[in-house]
C-alpha positions as CSV (number, residue, x, y, z in Angstrom):
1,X,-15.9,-18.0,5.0
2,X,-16.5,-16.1,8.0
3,X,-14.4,-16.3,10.7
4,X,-11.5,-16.8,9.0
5,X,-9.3,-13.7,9.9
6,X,-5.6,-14.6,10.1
7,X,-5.7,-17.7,8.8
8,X,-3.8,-18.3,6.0
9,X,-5.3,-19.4,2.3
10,X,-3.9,-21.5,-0.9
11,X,-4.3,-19.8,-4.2
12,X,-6.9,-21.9,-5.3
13,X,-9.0,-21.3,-2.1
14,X,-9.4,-17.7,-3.2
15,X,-9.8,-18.1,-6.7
16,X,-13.0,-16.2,-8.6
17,X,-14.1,-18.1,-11.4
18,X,-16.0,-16.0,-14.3
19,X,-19.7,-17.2,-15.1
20,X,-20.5,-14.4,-18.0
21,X,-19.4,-11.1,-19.1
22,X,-19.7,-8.1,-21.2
23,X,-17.5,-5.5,-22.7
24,X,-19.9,-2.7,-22.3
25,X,-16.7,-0.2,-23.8
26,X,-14.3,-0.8,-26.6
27,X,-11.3,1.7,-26.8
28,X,-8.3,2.3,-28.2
29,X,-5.9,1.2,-25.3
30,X,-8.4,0.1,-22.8
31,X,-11.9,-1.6,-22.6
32,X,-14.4,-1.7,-19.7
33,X,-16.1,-5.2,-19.2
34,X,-18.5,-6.2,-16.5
35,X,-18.1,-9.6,-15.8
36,X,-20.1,-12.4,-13.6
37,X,-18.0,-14.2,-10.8
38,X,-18.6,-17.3,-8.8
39,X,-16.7,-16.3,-5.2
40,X,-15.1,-19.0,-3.3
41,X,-18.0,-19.5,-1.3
42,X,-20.1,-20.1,-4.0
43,X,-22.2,-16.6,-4.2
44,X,-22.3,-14.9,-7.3
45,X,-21.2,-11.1,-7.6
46,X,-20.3,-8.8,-10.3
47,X,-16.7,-7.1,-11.1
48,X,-16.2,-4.0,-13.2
49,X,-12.8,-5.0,-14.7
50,X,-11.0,-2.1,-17.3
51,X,-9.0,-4.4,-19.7
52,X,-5.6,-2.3,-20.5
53,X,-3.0,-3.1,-23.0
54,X,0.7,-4.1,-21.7
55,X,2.6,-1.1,-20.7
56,X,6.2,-0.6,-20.1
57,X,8.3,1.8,-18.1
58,X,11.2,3.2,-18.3
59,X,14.2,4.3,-15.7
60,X,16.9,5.7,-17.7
61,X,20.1,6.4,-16.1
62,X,22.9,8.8,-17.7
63,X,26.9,8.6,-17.1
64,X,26.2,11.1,-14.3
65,X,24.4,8.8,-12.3
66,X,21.1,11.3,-13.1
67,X,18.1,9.4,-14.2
68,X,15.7,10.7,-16.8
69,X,12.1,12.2,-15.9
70,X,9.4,13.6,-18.1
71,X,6.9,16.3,-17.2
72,X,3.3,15.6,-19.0
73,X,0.3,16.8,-18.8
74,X,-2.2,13.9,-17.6
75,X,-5.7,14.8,-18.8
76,X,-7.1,12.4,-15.7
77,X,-5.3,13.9,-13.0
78,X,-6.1,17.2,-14.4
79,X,-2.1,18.2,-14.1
80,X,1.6,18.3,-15.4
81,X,2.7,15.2,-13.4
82,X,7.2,14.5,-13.3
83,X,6.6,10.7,-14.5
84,X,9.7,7.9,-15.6
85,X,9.2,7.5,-19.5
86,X,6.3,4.5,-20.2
87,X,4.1,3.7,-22.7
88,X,1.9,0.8,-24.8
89,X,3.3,-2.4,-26.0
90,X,2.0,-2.4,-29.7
91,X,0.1,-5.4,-30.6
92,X,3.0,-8.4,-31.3
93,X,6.0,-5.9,-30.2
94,X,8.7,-7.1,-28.2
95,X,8.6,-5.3,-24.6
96,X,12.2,-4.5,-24.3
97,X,12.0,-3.3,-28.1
98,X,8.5,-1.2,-27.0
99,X,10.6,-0.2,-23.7
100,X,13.2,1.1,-26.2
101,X,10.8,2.6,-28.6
102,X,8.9,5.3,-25.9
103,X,12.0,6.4,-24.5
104,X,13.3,7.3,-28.0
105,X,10.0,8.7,-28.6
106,X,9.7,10.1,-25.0
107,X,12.9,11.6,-24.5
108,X,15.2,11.4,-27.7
109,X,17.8,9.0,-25.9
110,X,18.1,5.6,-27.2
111,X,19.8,2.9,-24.3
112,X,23.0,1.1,-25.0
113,X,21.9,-1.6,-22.4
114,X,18.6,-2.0,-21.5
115,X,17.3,-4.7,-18.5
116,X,13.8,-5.9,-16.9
117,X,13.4,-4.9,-13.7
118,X,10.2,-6.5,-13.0
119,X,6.5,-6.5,-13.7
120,X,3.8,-5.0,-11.4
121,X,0.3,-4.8,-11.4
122,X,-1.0,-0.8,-11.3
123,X,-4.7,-1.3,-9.5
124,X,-5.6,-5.3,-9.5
125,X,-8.8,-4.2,-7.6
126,X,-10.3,-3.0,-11.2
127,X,-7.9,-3.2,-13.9
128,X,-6.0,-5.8,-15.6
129,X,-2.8,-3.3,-16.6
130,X,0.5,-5.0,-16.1
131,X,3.5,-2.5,-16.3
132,X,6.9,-4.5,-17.6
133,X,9.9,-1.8,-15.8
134,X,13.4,-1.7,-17.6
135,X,16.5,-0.1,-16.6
136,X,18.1,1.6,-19.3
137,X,21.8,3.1,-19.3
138,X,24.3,3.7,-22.0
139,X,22.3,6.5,-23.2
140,X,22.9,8.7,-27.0
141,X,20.9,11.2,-28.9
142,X,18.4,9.3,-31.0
143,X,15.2,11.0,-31.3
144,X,12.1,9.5,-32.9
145,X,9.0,11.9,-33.2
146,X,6.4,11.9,-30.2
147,X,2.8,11.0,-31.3
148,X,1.2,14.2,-32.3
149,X,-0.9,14.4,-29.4
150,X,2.2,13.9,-26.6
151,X,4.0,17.3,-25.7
152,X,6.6,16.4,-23.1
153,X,9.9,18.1,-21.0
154,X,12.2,15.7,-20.4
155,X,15.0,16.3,-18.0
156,X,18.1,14.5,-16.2
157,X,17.7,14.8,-12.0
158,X,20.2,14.1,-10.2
159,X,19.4,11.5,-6.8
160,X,19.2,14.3,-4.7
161,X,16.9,15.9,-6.9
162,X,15.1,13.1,-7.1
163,X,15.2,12.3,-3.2
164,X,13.3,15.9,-2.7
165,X,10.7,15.8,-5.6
166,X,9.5,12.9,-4.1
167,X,9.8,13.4,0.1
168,X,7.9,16.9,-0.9
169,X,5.4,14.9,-3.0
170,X,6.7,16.5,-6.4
171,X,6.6,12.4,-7.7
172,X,2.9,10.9,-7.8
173,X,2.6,8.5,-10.3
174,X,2.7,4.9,-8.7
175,X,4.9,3.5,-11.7
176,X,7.4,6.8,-10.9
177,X,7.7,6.4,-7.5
178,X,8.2,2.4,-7.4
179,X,11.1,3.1,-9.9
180,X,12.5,6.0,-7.9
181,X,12.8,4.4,-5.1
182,X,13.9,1.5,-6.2
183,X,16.6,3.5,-7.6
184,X,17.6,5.5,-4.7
185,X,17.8,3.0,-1.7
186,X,19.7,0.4,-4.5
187,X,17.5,-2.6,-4.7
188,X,18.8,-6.0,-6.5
189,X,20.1,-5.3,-9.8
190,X,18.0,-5.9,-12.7
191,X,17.0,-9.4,-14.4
């Protein structure tokens, strides 16, 4: 396929197909597989690929017009990041009932309304994680207990708030800042 910059390509054109693969790690919320792939040129090549249960997150917006962030350690990043409220879709859980759920958990306020915004992939060069994004307003006091591992601050910003945690790089989780700014510069309302 060489010499084929610019051009444009159908869907199927592009397509991998999977010869073999192994799970080579089982986890708890993710698993890392290495998997055999016949390119559309007909070479075969490997893919690490980590498998990663559904996810949800969660932009929560108050009477105030503040939305709701948590501050959480992230063992990975190696720091407390200021994150929207997300978490796992249990095995045969509804999303907008999971979506729901972690912010109870997450924050202690439970949504009156609570909408799709969309779906997005985090890192499709190596991981399978979809993240389903809800907009949640109408909020009360409703606490349900973290998990005993989670300690979390969560706080109300206000859009200015929010406008300067980010442009000063106060916002960097991916998930955060697709929500953030979708919330700030008032994209199409929710599905």
């Amino acid at each position: 396929m060489s010499g084929t910059k610019g051009r444009s390509f159908e869907p199927d054109e592009l397509r991998e197909e999977r010869v073999s693969g192994e799970i080579i790690y089982k986890g708890r919320i993710l698993n890392l597989r290495v998997d055999k792939v016949k390119l559309p040129d007909g070479r075969i090549r490997s893919r690490e690929v980590v498998e990663h249960a559904r996810a949800v997150v969660i932009l929560a917006e108050n009477d105030r017009n503040e939305i709701l962030l948590i501050n959480q350690f992230r063992y990975p990043a190696g720091e407390a990041l200021i994150e929207l409220p997300a978490g796992i879709v249990e095995p045969g859980e509804d999303c907008a009932a999971a979506a729901e759920r972690e912010l109870r958990e997450e924050t202690g306020w439970k949504p009156g309304k609570i909408s799709k915004m969309g779906e997005f992939y985090t890192s499709p060069g190596f991981s399978d994680e979809l993240l389903i994004m809800y907009y949640a307003t109408d909020l009360t006091l409703d606490e349900l207990p973290l998990d005993e591992d989670e300690f979390i601050v969560p706080s109300f910003f206000s859009k200015e708030a929010v406008l300067s945690l980010a442009e000063e790089g106060g916002i960097r989780d991916a998930k955060s800042l697709y929500g953030v700014y979708w919330w700030l510069y008032g994209a199409s309302k929710p599905r």
